[in-house]
C-alpha positions in Angstrom: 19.8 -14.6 14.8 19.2 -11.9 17.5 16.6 -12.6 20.1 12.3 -10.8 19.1 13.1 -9.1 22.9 16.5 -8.6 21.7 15.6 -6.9 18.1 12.6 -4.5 19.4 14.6 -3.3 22.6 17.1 -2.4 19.9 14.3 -0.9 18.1 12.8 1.0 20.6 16.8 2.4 22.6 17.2 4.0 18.6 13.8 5.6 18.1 14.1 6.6 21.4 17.3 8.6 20.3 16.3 10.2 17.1 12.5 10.7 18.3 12.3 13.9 18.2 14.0 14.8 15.2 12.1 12.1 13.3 8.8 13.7 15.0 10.0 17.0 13.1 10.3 16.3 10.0 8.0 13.6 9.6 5.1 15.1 10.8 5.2 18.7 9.8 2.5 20.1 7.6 4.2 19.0 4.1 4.8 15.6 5.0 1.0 15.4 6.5 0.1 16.9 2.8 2.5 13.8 1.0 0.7 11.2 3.3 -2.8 12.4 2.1 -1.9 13.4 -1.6 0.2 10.3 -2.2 0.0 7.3 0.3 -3.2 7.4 2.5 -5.4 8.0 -1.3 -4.0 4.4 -1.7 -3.4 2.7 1.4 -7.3 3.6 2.4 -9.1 2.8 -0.9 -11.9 0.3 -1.9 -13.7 0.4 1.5 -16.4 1.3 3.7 -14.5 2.2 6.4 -17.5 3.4 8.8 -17.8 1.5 12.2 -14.9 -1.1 10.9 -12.5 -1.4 13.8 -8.9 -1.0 12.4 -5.5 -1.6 14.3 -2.7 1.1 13.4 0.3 -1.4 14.4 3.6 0.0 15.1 1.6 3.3 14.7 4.6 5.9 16.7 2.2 8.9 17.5 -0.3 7.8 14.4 0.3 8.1 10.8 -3.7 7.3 10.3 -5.7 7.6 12.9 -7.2 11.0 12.0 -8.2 9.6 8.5 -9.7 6.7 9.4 -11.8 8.7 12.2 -12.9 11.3 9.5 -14.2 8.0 7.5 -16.0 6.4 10.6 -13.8 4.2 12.0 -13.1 2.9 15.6 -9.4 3.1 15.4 -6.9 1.9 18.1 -3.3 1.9 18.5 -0.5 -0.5 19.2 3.3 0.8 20.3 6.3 -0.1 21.9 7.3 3.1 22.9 4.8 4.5 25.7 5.9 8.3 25.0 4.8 7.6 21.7 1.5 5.8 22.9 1.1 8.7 25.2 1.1 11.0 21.9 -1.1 8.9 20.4 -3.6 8.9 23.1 -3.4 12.7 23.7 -3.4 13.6 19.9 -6.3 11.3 18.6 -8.4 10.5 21.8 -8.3 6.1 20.8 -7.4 3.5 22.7 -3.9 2.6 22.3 -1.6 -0.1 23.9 1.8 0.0 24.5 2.8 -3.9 23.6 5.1 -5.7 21.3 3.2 -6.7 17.8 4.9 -10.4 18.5 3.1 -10.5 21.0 0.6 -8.2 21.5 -1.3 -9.6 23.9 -5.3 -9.1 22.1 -7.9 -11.2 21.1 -7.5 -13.2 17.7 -9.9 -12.1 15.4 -10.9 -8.4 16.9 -10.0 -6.4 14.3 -11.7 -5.7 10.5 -8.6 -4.4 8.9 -4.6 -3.8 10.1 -2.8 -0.8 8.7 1.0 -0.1 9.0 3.1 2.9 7.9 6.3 1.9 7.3 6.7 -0.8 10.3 7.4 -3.9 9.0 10.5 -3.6 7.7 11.5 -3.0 11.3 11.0 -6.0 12.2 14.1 -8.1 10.7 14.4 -10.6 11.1 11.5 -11.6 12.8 9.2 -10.2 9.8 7.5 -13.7 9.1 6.4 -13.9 12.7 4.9 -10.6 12.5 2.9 -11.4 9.9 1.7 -14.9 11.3 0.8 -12.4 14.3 -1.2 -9.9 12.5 -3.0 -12.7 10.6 -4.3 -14.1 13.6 -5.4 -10.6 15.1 -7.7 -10.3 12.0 -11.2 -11.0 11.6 -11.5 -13.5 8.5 -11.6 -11.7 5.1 -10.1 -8.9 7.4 -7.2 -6.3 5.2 -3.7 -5.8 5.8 -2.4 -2.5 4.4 1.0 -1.3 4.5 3.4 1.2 3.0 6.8 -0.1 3.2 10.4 0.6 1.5 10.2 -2.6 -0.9 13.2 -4.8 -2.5 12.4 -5.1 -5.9 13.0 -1.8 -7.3 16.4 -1.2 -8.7 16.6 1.8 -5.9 16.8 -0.5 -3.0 20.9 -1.4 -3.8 21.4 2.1 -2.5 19.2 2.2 0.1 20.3 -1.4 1.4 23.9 0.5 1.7 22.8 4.0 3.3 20.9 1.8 5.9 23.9 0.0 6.5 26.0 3.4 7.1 24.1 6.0 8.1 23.0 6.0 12.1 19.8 7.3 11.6 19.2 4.0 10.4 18.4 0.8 13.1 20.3 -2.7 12.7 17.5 -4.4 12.0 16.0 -2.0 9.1 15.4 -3.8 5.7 13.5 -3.7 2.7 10.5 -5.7 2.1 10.0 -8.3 -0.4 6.2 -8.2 -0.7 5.6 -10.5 -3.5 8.5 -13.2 -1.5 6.4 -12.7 1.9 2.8 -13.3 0.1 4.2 -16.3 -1.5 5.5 -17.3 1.7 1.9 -16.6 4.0 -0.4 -17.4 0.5 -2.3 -19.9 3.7 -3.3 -16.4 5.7 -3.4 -13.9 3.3 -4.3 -12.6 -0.7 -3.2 -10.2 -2.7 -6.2 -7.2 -3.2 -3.9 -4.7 -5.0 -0.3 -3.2 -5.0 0.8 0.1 -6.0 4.5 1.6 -6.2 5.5 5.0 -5.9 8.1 7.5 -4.7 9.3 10.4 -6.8 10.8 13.4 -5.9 8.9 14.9 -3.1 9.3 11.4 -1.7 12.9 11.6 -1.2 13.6 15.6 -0.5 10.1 16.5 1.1 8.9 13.4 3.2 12.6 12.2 4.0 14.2 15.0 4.3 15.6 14.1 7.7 17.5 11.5 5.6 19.6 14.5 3.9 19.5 17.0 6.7 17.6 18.9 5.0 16.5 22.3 6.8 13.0 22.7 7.9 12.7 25.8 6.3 13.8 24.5 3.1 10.9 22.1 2.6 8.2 24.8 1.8 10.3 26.2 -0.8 11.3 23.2 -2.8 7.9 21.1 -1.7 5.2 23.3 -4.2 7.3 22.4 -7.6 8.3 18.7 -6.2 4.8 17.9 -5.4 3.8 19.0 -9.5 6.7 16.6 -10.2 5.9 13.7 -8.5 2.4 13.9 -9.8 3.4 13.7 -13.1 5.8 10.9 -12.4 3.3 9.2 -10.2 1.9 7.3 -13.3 4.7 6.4 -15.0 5.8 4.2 -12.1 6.3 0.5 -11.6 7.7 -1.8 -9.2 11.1 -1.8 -10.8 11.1 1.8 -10.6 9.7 3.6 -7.9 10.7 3.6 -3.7 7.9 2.4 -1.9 5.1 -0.2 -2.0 1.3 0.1 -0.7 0.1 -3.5 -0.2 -3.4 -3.8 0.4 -3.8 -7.8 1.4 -7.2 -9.7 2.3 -7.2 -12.3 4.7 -8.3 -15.6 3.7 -10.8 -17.9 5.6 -9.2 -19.8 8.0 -9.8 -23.5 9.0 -12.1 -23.8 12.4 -9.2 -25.5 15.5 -6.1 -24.2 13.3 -3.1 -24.3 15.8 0.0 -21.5 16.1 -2.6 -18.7 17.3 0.3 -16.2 18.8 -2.2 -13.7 21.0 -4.3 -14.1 24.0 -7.6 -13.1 25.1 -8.0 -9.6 26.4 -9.1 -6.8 24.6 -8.2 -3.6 23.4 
């Protein structure tokens, strides 16, 4: 089993090389449109977001931030890439620290809620660390939310090969197994709600980077796949469908409970 040292600086050498490429495609104006239209609806419902003070882990040059600031909240970052976190900075004007999520180095129990967009299944196979990290970061009855590639869905035999063969992909990169890992940390956290998706304008729109798909050929093929997907959108289930938004609470924890993983400075 590689090294957590060993596994992020891994991590961070292959970002580093498809950055900017990623940066293009990911964050152009249709994928910011399937974010809000078909993940963020989901990944922020069911709260009062105003004055909460929410970590975006793993958050690359931010995925949420500007959402969560148009709802009220005091939003803060948390990279290991310090281009990235100087993006992040620059672009939303938050606090944001350039630290590993093993160990991030913050108080336990600073933050109301913990979102991440598609981060944890970067962290094989140190994934049940992260989560015993992220735990302790939260403020009791705190959320997790996430939107991760998940391993239940009959999809994921193909993806588990294309990771495996295509460079675009890290080492470490791995579906989730959300129900496994909540079975696993049912001590820290319950489940709130799930919902599965991915349709069409999941796989050519957002990930087009994935089939080298053209720039230019997203706004022509995004305005019927986004009609698609929202008809397909409810006929989706967790055996058929590409990603999972987890929305976790965490539970009360005992007062001198040991294996606290962060320090005491503050964001």
């Amino acid at each position: 089993m590689s090294s957590p040292d060993g596994a992020e600086r891994a991590q961070k050498l292959h970002y580093q090389k498809i950055g900017a490429a990623y940066r293009q495609h990911y964050f152009d104006a249709w994928s910011w449109r399937y974010r809000r239209e078909f993940i963020h609806a989901d990944l922020l419902a069911g709260e009062d977001w105003r004055g909460k003070k929410v970590l975006e882990a793993m958050c690359g040059t931010g995925s949420v931030a500007g959402d969560l600031q148009a709802l009220g909240a005091e939003v803060y970052g948390l990279d290991l890439s310090l281009s990235a976190i100087a993006a992040y900075r620059e672009e939303w004007r938050r606090p944001a620290l350039v630290a590993s999520l093993l160990q991030p180095g913050l108080k336990a129990g600073t933050f109301d809620a913990i979102i991440i967009v598609g981060g944890l299944h970067h962290l094989h196979p140190h994934l049940s660390a992260g989560l015993d990290a992220l735990a302790a970061l939260l403020k009791d009855e705190g959320s997790l939310r996430f939107f991760e590639p998940h391993a239940t869905a009959w999809p994921d035999k193909l993806r588990g090969w294309w990771y495996r063969h295509d460079p675009l992909f890290g080492s470490g990169e791995a579906s989730i197994h959300p129900r496994r890992l909540l079975k696993e940390h049912g001590r820290d956290y319950e489940e709130i709600a799930s919902t599965f998706g991915g349709g069409p304008a999941y796989l050519f729109v957002f990930n087009s980077l994935i089939w080298r798909l053209p720039i230019r050929l997203k706004s022509r093929l995004a305005p019927g796949l986004f009609w698609l997907e929202k008809i397909l959108s409810p006929l989706q289930s967790e055996r058929f469908s590409f990603f999972v938004i987890g929305r976790w609470r965490k539970r009360p924890r005992l007062h001198g409970r040991a294996n606290d993983p962060t320090k005491t400075s503050r964001p």
